[in-house]
C-alpha positions in Angstrom: 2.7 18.9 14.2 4.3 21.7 12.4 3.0 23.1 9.2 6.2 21.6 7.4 6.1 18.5 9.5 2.6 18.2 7.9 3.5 19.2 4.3 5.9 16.6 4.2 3.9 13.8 5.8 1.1 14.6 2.9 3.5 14.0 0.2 4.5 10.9 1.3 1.4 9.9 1.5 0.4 11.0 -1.7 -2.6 13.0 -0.6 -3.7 16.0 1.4 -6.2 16.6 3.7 -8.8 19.1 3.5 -9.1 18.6 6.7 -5.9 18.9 9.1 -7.7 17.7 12.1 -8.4 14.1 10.9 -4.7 13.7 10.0 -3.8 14.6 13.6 -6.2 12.5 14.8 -5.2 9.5 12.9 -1.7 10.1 14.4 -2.7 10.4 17.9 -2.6 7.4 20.4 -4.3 6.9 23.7 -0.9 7.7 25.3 -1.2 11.3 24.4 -4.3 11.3 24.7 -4.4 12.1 28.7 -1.1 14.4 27.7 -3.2 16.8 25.6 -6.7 15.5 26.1 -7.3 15.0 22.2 -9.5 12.5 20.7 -6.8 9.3 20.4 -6.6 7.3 17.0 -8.4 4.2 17.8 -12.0 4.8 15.8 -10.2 5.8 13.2 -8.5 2.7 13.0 -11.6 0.8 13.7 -13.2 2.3 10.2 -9.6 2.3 8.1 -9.4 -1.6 9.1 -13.1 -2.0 7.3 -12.1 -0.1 4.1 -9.2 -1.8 4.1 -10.8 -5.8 4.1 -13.2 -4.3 1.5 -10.3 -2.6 -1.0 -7.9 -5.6 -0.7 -11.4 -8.4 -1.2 -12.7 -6.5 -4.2 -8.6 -6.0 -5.8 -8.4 -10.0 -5.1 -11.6 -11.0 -6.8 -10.6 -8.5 -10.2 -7.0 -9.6 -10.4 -7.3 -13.6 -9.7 -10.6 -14.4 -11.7 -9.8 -18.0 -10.8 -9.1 -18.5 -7.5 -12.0 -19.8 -5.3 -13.1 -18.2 -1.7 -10.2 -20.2 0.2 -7.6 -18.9 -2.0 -9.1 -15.2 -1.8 -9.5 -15.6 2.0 -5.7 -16.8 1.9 -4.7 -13.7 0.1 -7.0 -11.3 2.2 -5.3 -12.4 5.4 -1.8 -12.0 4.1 -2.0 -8.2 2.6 -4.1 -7.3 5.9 -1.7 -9.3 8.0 0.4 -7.1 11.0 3.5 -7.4 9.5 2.4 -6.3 5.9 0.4 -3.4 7.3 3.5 -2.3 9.7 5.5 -2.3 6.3 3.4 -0.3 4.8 3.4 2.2 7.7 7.4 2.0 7.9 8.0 2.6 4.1 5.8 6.0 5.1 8.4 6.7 7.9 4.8 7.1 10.0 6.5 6.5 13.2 8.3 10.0 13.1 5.1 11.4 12.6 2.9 9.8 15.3 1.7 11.7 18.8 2.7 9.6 21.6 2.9 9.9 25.6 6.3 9.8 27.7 5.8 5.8 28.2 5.3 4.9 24.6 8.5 7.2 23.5 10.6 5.5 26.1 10.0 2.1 25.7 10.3 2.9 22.0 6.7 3.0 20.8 7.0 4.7 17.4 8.8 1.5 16.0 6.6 -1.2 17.5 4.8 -3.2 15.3 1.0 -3.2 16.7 1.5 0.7 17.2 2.1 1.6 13.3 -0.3 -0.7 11.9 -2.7 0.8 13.8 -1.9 4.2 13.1 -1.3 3.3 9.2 -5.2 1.8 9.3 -6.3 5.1 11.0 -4.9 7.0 8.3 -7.1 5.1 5.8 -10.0 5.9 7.8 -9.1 9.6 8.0 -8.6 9.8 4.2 -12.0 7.9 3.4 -13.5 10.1 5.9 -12.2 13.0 4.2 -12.7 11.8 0.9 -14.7 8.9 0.5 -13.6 5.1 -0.5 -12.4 6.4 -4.0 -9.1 8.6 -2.1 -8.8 5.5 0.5 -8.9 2.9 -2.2 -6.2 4.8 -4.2 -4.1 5.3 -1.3 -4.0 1.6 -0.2 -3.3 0.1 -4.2 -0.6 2.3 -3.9 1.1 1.8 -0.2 -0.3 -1.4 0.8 -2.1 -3.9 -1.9 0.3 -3.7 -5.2 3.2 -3.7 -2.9 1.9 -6.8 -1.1 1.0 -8.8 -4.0 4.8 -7.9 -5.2 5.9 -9.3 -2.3 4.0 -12.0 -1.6 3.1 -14.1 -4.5 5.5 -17.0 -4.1 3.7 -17.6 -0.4 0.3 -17.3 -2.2 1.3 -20.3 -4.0 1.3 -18.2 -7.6 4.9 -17.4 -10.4 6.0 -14.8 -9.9 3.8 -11.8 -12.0 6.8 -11.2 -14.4 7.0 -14.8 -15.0 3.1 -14.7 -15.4 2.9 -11.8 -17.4 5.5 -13.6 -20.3 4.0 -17.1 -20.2 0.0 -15.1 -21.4 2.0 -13.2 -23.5 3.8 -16.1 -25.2 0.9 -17.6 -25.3 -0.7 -15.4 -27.6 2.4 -14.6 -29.8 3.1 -10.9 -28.4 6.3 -10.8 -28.0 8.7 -10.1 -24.9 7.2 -7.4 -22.1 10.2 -4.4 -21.9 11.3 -2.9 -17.9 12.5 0.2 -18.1 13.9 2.3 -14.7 12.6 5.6 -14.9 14.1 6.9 -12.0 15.1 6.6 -8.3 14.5 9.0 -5.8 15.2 9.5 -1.8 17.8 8.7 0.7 20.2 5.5 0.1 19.1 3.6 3.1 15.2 4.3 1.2 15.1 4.4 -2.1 12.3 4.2 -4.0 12.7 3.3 -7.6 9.9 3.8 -10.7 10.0 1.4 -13.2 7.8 1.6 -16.9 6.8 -1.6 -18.4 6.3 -1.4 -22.3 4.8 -3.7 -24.4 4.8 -3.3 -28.6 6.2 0.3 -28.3 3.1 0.8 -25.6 3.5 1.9 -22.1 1.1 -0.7 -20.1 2.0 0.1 -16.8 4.7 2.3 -14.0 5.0 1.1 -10.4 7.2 2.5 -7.1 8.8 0.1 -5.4 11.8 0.1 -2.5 13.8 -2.2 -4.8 13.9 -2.5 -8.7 12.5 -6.0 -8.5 9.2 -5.2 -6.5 8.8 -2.2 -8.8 9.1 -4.5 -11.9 6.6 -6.9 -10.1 4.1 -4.4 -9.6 4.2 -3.2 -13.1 3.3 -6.8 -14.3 0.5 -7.5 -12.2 -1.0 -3.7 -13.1 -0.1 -5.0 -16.9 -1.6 -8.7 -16.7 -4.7 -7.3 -14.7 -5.2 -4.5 -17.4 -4.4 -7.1 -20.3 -6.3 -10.0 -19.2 -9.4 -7.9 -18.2 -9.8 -6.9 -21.6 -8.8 -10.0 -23.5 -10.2 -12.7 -21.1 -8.2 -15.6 -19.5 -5.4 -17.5 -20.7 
């Protein structure tokens, strides 16, 4: 990987290494490894799967109060499903990025499924590794778990969080929650759009989302986590 290969794979992810080796490493399957005889991805990806579990448990248990261990073991399995995870790594464009053998790249390895998910997870373990479960947990709220919930709240068998956000609001008397698009940034095929959600002239949240809607949906739940943690439950 070139230097500018590697400065532009760090600011898509949203954090750089201090240590270039565990990036490569995270990035390297067993198919290049008996090309170039480095260290392959795979414990990595053993470690990143762990912190992952314990990151998307612990955002479960803060944001739905309520629900009881079927529910949160419901939940878990969905955000740490394979297709969630591979979405995750595609949104990062990972593929482009990943060290593969002549047999993977012909049969079209850096787009399949199991392969990205994999290397996405290793990632996680190379960031915790090189930073500790405080960088790892910010990197997955922000690729993986926010996004997810976005996504995946009607199959969860919750509203949808802008719906949810209005009816505790209501509630209470507060008045109507305000979206405002900030910007949008990157290629046409993959935008990614930032959206501001103010409340009372307050700004109580901004999410990034690949569509105005799971932008907006990401700034409610940040908002009704922040709002019900310090009020209490509806």
């Amino acid at each position: 990987m070139t230097q500018n290969e590697r400065d532009e794979l760090e600011e898509r992810l949203g954090y750089h290494f201090a240590s270039e080796e565990r990036l490569e490493r995270a990035l390297t399957h067993r198919s290049h490894r008996g090309v170039s005889g480095q260290i392959d991805n795979e414990r990595l990806e053993f470690l990143g799967d762990r912190v992952l579990g314990l990151v998307a448990s612990e955002r479960l248990f803060r944001t739905f109060p309520d629900w009881d261990s079927g529910k949160l073991s419901k939940g878990l399995a969905r955000i740490v499903s394979e297709p969630s995870i591979h979405e995750a790594a595609c949104a990062l464009n990972l593929g482009a990025y990943l060290r593969i053998g002549p047999g993977e790249e012909k049969t079209g390895g850096r787009e399949k499924k199991r392969l990205l998910a994999d290397a996405y997870e290793a990632v996680v373990g190379a960031i915790y590794m090189d930073a500790g479960l405080g960088a790892a947990s910010d990197f997955l709220d922000r690729t993986l778990v926010r996004p997810a919930l976005a996504n995946q709240l009607d199959s969860l068998d919750r509203g949808d969080y802008k719906s949810i956000l209005q009816e505790w609001l209501q509630q209470r008397s507060l008045g109507v929650a305000e979206y405002r698009l900030r910007g949008e940034s990157g290629p046409e095929h993959q935008k990614t759009f930032e959206v501001e959600l103010w409340h009372g002239g307050k700004l109580l949240a901004s999410a990034n989302g690949r569509s105005k809607k799971e932008a907006e949906q990401s700034a409610a739940m940040q908002a009704f986590a922040e709002l019900e943690g310090s009020n209490g439950n509806a």
